[in-house]
Biopython code that builds the backbone (N, CA, C, O; Angstrom):
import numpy as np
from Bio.PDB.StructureBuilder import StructureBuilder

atoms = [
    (1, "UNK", "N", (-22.939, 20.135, 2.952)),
    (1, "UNK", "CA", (-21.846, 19.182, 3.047)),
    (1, "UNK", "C", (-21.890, 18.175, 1.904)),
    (1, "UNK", "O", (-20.840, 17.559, 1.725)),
    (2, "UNK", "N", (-22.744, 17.941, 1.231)),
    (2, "UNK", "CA", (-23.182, 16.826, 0.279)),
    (2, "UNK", "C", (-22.273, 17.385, -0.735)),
    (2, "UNK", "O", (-21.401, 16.788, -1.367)),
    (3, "UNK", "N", (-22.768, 19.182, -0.816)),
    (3, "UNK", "CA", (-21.685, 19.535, -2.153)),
    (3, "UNK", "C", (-20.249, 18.759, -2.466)),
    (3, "UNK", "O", (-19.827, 18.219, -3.488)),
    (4, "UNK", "N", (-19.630, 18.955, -1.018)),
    (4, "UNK", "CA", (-18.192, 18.716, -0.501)),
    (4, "UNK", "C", (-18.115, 17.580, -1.418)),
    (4, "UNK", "O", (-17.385, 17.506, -2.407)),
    (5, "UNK", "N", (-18.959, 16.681, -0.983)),
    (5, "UNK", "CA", (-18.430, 14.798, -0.835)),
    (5, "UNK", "C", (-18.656, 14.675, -2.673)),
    (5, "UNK", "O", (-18.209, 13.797, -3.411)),
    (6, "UNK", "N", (-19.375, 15.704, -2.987)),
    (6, "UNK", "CA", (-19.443, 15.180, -4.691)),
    (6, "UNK", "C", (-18.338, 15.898, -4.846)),
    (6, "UNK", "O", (-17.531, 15.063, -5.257)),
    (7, "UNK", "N", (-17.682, 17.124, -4.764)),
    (7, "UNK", "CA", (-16.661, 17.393, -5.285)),
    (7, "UNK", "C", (-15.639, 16.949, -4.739)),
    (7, "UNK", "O", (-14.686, 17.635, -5.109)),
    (8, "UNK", "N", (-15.361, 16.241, -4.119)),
    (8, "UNK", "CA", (-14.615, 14.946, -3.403)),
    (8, "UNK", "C", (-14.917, 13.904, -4.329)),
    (8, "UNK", "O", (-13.764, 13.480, -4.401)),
    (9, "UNK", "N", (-15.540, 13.179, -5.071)),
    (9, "UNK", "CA", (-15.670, 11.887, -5.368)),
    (9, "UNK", "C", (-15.140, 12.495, -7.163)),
    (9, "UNK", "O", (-14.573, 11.600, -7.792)),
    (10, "UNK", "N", (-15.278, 13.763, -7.887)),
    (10, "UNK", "CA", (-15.255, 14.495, -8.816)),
    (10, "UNK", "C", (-13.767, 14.622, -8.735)),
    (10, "UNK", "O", (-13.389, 14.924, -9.867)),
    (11, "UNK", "N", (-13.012, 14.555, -8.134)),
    (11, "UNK", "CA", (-11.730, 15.326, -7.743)),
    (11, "UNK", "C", (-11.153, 13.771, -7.586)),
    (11, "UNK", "O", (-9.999, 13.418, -7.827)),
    (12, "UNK", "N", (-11.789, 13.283, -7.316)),
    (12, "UNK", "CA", (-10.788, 11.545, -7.311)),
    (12, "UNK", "C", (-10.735, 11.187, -8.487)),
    (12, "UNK", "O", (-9.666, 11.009, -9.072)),
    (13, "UNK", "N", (-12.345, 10.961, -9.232)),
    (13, "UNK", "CA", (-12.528, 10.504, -10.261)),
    (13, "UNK", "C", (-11.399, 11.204, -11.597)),
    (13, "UNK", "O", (-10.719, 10.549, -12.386)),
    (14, "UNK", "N", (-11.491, 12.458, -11.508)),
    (14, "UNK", "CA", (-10.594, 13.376, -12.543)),
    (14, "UNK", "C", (-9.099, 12.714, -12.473)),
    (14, "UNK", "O", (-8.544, 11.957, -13.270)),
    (15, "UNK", "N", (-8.566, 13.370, -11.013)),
    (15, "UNK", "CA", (-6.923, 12.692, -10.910)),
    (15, "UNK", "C", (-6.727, 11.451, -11.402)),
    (15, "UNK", "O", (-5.699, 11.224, -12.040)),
    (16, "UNK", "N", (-8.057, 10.058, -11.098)),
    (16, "UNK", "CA", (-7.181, 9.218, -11.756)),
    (16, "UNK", "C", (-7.114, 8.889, -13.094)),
    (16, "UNK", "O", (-6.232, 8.170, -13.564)),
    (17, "UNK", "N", (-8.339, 9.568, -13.957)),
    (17, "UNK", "CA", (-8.501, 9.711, -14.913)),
    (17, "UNK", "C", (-7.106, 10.141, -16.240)),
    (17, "UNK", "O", (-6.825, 9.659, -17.337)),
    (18, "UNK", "N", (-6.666, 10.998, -15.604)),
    (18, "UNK", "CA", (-5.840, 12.261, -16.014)),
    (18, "UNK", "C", (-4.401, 11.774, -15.870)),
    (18, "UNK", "O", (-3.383, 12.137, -16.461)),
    (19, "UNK", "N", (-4.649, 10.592, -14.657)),
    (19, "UNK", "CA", (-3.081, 9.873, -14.005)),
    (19, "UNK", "C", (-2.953, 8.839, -14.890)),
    (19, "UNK", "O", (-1.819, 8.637, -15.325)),
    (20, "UNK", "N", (-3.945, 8.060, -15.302)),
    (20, "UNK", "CA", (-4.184, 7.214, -16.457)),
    (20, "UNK", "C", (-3.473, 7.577, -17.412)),
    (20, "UNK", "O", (-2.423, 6.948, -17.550)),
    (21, "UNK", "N", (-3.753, 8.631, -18.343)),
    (21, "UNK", "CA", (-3.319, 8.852, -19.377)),
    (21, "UNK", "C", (-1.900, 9.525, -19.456)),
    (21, "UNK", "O", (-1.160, 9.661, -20.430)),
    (22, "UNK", "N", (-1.717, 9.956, -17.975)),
    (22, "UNK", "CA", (-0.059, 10.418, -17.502)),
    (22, "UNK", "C", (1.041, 9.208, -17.541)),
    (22, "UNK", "O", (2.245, 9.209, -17.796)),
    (23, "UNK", "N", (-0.153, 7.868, -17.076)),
    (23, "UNK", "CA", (0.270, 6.873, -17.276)),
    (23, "UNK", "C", (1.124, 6.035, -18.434)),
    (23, "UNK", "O", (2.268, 5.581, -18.434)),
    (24, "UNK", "N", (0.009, 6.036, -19.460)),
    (24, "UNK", "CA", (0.497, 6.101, -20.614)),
    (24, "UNK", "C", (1.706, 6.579, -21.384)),
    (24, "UNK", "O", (2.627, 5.890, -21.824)),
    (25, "UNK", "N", (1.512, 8.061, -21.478)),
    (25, "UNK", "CA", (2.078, 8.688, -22.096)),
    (25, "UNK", "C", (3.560, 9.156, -21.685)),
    (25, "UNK", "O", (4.487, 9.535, -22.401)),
    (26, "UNK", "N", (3.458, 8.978, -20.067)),
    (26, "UNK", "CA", (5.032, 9.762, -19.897)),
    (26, "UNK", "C", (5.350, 8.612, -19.045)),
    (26, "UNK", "O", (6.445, 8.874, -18.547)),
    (27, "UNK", "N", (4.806, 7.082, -18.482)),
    (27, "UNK", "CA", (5.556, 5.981, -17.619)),
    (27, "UNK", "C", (6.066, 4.668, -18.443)),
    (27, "UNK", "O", (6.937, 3.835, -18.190)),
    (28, "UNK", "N", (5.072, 4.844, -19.641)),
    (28, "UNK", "CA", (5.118, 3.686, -21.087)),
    (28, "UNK", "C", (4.264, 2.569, -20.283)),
    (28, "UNK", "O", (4.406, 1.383, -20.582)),
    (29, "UNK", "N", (3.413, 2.949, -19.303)),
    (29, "UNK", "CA", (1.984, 1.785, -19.490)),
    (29, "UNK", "C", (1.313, 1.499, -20.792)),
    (29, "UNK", "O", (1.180, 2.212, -21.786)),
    (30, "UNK", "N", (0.924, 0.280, -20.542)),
    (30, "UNK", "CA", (0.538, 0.001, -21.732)),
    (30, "UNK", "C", (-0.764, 0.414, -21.904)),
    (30, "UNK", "O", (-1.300, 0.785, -20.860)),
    (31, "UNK", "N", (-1.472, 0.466, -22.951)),
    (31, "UNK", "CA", (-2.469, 1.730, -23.443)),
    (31, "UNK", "C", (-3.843, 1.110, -23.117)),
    (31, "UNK", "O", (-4.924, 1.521, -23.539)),
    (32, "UNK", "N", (-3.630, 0.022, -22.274)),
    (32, "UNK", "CA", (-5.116, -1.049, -22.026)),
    (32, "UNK", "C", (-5.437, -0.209, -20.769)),
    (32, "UNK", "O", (-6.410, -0.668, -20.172)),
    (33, "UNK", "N", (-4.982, 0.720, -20.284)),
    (33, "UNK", "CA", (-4.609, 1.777, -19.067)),
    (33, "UNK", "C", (-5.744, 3.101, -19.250)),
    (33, "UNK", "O", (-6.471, 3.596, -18.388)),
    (34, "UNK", "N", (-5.585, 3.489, -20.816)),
    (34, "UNK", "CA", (-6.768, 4.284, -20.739)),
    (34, "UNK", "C", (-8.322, 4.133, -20.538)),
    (34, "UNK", "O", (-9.004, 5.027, -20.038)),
    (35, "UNK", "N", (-8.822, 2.931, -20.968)),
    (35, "UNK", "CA", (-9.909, 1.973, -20.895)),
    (35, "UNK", "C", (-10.267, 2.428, -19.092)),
    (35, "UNK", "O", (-11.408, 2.889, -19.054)),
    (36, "UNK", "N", (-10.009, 2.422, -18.532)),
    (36, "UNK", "CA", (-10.099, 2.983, -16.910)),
    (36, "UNK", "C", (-10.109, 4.248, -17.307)),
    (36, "UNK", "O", (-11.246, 4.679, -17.495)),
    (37, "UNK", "N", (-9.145, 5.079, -17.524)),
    (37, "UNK", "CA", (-8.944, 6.178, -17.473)),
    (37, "UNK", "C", (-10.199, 7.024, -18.111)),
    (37, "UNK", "O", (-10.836, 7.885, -17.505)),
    (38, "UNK", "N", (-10.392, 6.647, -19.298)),
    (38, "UNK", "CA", (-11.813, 7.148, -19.774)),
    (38, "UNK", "C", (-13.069, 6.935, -19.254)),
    (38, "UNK", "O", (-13.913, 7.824, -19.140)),
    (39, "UNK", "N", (-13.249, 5.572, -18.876)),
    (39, "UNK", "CA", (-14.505, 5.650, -17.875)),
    (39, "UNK", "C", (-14.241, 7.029, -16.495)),
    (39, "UNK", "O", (-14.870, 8.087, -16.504)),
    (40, "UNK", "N", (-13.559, 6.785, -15.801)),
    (40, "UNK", "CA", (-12.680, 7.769, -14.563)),
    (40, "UNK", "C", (-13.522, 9.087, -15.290)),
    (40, "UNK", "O", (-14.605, 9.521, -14.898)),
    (41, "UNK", "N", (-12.950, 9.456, -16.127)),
    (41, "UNK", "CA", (-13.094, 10.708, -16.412)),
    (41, "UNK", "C", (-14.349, 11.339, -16.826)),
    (41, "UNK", "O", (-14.722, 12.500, -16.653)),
    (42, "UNK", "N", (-15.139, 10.000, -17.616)),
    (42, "UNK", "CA", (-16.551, 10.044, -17.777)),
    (42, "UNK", "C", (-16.969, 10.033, -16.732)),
    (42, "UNK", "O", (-17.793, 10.947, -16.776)),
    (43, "UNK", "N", (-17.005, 9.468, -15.368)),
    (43, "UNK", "CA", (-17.434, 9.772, -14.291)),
    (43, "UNK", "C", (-17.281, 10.844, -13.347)),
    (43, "UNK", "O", (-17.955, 11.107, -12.352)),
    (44, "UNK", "N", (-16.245, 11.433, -13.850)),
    (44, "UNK", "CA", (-16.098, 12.933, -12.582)),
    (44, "UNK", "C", (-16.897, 14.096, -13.522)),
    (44, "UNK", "O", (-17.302, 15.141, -13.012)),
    (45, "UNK", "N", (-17.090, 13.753, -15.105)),
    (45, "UNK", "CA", (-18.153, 14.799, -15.790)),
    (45, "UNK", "C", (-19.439, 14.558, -14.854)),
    (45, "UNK", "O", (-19.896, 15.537, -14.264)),
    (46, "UNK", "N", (-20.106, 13.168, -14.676)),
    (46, "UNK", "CA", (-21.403, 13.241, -14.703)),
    (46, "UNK", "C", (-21.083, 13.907, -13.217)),
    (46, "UNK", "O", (-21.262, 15.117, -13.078)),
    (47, "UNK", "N", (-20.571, 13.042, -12.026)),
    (47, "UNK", "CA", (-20.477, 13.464, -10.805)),
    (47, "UNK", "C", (-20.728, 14.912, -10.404)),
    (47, "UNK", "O", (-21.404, 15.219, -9.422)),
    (48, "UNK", "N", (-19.981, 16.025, -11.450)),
    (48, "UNK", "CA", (-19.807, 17.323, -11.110)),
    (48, "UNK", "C", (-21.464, 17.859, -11.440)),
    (48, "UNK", "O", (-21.951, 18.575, -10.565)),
    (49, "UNK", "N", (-22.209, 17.589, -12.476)),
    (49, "UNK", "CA", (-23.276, 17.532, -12.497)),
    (49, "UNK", "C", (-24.421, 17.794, -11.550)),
    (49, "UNK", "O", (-25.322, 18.632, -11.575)),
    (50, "UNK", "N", (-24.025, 16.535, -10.452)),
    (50, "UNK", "CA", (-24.695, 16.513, -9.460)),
    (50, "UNK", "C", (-24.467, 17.463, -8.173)),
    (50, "UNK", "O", (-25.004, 17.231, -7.089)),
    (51, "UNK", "N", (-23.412, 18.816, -8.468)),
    (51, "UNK", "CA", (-23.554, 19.387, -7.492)),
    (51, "UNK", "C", (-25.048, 20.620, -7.911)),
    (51, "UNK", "O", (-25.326, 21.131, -8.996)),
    (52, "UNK", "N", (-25.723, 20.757, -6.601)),
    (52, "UNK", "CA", (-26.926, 21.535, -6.508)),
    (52, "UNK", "C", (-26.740, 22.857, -6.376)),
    (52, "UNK", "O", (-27.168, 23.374, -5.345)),
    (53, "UNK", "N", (-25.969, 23.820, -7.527)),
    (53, "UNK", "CA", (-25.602, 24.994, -7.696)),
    (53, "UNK", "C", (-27.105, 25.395, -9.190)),
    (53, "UNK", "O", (-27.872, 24.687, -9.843)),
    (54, "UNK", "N", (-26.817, 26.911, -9.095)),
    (54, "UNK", "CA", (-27.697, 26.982, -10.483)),
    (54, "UNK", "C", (-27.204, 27.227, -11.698)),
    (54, "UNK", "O", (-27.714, 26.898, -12.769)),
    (55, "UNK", "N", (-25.634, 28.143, -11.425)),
    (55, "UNK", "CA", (-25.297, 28.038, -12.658)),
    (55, "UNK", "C", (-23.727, 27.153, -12.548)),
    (55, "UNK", "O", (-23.099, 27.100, -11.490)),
    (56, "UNK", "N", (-23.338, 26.609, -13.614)),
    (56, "UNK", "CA", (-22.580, 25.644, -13.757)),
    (56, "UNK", "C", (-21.268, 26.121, -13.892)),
    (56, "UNK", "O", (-20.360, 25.297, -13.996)),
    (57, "UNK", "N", (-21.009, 27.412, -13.908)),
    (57, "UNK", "CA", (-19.938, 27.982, -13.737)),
    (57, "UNK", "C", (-19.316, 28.294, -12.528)),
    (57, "UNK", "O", (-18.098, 28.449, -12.443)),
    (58, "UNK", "N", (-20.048, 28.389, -11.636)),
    (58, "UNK", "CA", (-19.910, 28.838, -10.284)),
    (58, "UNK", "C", (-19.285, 27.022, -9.316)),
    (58, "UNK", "O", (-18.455, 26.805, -8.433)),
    (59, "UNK", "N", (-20.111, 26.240, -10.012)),
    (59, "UNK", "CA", (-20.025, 24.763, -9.522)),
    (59, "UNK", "C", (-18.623, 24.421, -10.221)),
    (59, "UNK", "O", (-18.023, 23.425, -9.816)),
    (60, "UNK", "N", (-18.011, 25.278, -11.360)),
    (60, "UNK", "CA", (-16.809, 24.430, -11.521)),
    (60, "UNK", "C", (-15.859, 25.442, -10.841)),
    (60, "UNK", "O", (-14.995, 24.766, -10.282)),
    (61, "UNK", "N", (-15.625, 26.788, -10.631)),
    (61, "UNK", "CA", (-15.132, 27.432, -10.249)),
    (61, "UNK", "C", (-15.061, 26.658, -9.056)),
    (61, "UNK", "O", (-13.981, 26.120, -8.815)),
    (62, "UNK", "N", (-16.156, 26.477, -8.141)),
    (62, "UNK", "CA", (-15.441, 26.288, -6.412)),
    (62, "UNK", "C", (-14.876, 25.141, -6.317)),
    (62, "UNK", "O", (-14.021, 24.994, -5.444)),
    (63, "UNK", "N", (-15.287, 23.822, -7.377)),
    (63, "UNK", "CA", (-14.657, 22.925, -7.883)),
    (63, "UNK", "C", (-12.683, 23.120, -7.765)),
    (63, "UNK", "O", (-11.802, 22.597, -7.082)),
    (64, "UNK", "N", (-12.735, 24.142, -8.829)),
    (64, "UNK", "CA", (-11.309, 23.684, -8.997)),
    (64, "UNK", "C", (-10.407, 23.676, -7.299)),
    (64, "UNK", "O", (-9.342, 23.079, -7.142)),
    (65, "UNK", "N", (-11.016, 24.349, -6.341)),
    (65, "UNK", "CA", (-9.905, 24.568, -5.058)),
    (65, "UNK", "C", (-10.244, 23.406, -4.780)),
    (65, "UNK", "O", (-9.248, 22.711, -4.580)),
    (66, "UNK", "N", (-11.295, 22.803, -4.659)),
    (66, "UNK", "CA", (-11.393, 20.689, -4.291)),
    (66, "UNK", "C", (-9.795, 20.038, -4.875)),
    (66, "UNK", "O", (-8.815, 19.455, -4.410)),
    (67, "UNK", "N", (-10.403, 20.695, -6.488)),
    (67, "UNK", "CA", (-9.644, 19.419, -7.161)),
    (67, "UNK", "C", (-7.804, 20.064, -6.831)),
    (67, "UNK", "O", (-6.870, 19.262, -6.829)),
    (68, "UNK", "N", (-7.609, 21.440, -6.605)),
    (68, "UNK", "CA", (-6.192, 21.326, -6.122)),
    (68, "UNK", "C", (-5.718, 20.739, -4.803)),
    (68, "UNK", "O", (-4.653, 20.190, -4.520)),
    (69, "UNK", "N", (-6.606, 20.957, -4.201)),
    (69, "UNK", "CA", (-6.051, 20.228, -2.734)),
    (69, "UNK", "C", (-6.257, 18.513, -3.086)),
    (69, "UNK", "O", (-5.204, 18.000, -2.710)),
    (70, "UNK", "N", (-6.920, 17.720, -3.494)),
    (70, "UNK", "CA", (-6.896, 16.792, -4.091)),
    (70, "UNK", "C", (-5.997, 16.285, -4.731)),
    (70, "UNK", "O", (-5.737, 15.100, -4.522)),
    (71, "UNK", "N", (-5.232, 17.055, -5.733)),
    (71, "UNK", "CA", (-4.524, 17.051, -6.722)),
    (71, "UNK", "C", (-2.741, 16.610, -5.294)),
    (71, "UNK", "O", (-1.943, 15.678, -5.384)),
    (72, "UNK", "N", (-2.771, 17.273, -4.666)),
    (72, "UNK", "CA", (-2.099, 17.507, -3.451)),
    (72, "UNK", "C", (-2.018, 16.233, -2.705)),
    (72, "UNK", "O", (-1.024, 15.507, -2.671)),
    (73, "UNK", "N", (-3.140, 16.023, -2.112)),
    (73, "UNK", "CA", (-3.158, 14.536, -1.802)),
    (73, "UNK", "C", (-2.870, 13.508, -2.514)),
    (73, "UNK", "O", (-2.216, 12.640, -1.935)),
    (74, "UNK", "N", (-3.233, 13.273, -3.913)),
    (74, "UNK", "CA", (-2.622, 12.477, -4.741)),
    (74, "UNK", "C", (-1.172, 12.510, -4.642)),
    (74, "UNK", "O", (-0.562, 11.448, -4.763)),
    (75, "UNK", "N", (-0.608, 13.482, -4.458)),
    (75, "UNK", "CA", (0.872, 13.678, -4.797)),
    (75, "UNK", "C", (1.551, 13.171, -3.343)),
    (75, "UNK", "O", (2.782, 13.166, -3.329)),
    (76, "UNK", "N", (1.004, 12.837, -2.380)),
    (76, "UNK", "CA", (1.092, 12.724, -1.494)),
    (76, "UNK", "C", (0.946, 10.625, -1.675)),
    (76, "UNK", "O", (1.598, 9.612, -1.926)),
    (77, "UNK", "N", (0.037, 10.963, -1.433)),
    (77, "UNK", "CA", (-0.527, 9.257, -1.175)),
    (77, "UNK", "C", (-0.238, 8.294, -2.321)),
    (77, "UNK", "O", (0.248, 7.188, -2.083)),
    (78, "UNK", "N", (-0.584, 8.770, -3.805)),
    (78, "UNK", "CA", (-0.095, 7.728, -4.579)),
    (78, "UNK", "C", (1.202, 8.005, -5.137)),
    (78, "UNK", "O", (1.774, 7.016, -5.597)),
    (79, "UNK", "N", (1.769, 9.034, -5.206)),
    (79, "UNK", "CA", (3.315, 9.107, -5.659)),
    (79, "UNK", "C", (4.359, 9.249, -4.876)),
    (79, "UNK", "O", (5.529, 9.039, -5.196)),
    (80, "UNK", "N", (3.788, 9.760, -3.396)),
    (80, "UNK", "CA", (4.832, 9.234, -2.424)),
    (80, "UNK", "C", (5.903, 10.603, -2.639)),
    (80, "UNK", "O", (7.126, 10.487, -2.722)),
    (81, "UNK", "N", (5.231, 11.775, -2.701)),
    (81, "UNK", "CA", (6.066, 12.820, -2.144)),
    (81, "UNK", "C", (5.161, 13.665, -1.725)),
    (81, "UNK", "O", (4.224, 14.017, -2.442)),
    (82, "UNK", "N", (5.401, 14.227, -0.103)),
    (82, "UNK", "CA", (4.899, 15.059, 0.431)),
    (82, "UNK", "C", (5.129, 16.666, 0.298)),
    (82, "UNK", "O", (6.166, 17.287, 0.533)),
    (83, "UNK", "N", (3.708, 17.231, -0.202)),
    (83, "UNK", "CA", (3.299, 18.596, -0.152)),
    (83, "UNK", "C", (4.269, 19.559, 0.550)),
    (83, "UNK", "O", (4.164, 19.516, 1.776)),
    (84, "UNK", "N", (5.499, 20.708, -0.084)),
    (84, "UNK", "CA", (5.405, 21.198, 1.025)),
    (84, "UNK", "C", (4.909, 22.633, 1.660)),
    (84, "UNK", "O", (3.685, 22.696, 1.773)),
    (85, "UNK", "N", (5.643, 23.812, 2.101)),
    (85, "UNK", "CA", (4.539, 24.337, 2.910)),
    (85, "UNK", "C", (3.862, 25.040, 1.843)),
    (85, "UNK", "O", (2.660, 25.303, 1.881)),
    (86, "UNK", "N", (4.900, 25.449, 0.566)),
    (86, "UNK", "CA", (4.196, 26.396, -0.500)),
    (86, "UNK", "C", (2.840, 25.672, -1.348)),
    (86, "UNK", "O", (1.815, 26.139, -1.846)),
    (87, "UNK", "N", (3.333, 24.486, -1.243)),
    (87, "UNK", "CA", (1.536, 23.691, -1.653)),
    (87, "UNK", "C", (0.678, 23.973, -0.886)),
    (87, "UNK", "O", (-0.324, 24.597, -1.233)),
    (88, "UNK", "N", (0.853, 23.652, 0.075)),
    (88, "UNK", "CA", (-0.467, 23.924, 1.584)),
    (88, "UNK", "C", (-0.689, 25.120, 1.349)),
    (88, "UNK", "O", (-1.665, 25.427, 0.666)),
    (89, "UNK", "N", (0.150, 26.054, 1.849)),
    (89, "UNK", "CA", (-0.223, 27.215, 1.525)),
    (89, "UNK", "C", (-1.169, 28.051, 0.397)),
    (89, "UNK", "O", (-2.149, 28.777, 0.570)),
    (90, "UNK", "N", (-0.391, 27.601, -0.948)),
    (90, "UNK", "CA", (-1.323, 27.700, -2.024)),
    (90, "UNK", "C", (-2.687, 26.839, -1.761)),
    (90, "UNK", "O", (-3.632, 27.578, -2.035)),
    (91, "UNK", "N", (-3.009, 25.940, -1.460)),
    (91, "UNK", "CA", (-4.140, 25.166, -1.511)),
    (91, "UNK", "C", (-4.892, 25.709, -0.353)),
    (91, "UNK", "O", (-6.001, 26.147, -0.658)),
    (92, "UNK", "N", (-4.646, 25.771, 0.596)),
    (92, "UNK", "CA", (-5.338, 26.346, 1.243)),
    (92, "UNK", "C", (-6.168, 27.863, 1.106)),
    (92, "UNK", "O", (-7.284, 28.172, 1.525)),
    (93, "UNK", "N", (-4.817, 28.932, 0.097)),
    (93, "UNK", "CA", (-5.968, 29.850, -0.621)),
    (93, "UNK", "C", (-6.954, 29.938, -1.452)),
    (93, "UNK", "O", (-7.771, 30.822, -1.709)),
    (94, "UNK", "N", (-6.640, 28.247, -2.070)),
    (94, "UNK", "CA", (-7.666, 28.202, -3.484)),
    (94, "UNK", "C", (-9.092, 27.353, -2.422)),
    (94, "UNK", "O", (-10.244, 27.634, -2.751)),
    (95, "UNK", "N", (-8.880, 26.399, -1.253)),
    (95, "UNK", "CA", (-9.911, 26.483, -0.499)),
    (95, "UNK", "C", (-10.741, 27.506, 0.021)),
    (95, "UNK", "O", (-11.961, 27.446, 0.174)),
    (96, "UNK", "N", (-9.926, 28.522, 0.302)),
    (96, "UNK", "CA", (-10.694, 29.631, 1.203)),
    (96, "UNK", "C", (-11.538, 30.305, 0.093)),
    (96, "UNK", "O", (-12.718, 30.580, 0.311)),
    (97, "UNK", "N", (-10.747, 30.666, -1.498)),
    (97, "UNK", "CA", (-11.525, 31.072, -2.606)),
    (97, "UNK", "C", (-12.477, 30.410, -3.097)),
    (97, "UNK", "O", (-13.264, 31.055, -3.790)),
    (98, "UNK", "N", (-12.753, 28.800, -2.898)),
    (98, "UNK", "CA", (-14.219, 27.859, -3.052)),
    (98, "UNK", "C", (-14.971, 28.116, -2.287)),
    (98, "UNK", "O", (-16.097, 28.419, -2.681)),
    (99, "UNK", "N", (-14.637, 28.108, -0.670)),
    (99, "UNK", "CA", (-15.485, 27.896, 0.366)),
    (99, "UNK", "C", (-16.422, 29.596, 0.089)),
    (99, "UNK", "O", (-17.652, 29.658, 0.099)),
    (100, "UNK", "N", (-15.685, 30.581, -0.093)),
    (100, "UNK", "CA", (-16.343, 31.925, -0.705)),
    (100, "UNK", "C", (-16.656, 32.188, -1.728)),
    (100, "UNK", "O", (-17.034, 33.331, -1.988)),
    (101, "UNK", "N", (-16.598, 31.125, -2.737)),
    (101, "UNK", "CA", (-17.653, 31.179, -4.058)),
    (101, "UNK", "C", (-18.952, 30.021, -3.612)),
    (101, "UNK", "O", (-19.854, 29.961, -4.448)),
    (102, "UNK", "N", (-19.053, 29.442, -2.822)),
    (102, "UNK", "CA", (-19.673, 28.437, -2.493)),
    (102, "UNK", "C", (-20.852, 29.160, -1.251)),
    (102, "UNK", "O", (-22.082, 29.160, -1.197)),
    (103, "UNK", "N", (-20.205, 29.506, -0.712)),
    (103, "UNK", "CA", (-20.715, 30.269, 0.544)),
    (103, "UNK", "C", (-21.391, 31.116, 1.057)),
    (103, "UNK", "O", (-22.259, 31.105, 1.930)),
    (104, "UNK", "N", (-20.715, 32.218, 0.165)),
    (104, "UNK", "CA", (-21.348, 33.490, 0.540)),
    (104, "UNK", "C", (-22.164, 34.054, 0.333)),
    (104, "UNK", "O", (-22.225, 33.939, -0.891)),
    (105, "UNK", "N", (-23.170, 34.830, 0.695)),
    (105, "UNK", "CA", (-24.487, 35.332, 0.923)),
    (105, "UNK", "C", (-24.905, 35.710, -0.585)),
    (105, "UNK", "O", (-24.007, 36.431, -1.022)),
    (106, "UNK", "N", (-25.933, 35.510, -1.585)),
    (106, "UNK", "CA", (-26.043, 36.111, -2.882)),
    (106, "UNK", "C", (-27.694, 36.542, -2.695)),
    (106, "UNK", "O", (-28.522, 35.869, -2.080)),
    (107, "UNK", "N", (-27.897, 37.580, -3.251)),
    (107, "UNK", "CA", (-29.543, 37.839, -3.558)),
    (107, "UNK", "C", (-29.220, 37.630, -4.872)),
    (107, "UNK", "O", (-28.181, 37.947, -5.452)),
    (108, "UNK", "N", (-30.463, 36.914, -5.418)),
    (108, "UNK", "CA", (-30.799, 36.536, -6.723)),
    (108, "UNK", "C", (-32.022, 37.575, -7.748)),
    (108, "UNK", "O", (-32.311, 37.235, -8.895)),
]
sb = StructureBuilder()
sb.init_structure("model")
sb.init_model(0)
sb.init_chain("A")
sb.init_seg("    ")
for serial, (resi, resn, name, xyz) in enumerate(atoms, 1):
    if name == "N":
        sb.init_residue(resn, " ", resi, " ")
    sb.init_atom(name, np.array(xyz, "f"), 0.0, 1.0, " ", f" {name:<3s}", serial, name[0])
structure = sb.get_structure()
């Protein structure tokens, strides 16, 4: 479960990172906006780090179904339009494809 909560805190850190510079570039915030945004983003690198996988490919792979359902919630909570079923839907397959790169039985 620990995995979860780092790729949970990795998946926050990224969106707002990424929203930062969305910020910028396509709302005309002013550019004192990336200064956050780059720390943000420096922090969901180290964060992902800390998941306890062995190879680092596998940790970003199950990663990305976090960061879409994430990505989802953002779209939800800070922009104020709700997901509909074809998001869920999609997100929920890219969960089921983490939870089975994450999961499933491997001999080494």
């Amino acid at each position: 479960m620990q995995g979860l909560a780092i790729y949970g805190v990795a998946a926050l850190a990224e969106i707002a990172g990424c929203f930062g510079l969305w910020s910028v570039v396509r709302l005309g915030k002013s550019a004192w906006w990336l200064v956050p945004a780059t720390l943000s983003l420096v922090l969901f690198a180290w964060v992902l780090t800390q998941v306890q996988l062995e190879f680092a490919g596998r940790a970003y792979a199950a990663y990305g179904g976090v960061y879409i359902a994430a990505s989802l919630a953002w779209l939800w909570v800070v922009e104020g339009v709700r997901p509909d079923r074809f998001d869920l839907i999609g997100a929920s397959l890219c969960l089921a494809g983490a939870a089975l790169i994450l999961f499933a039985p491997r001999s080494i």
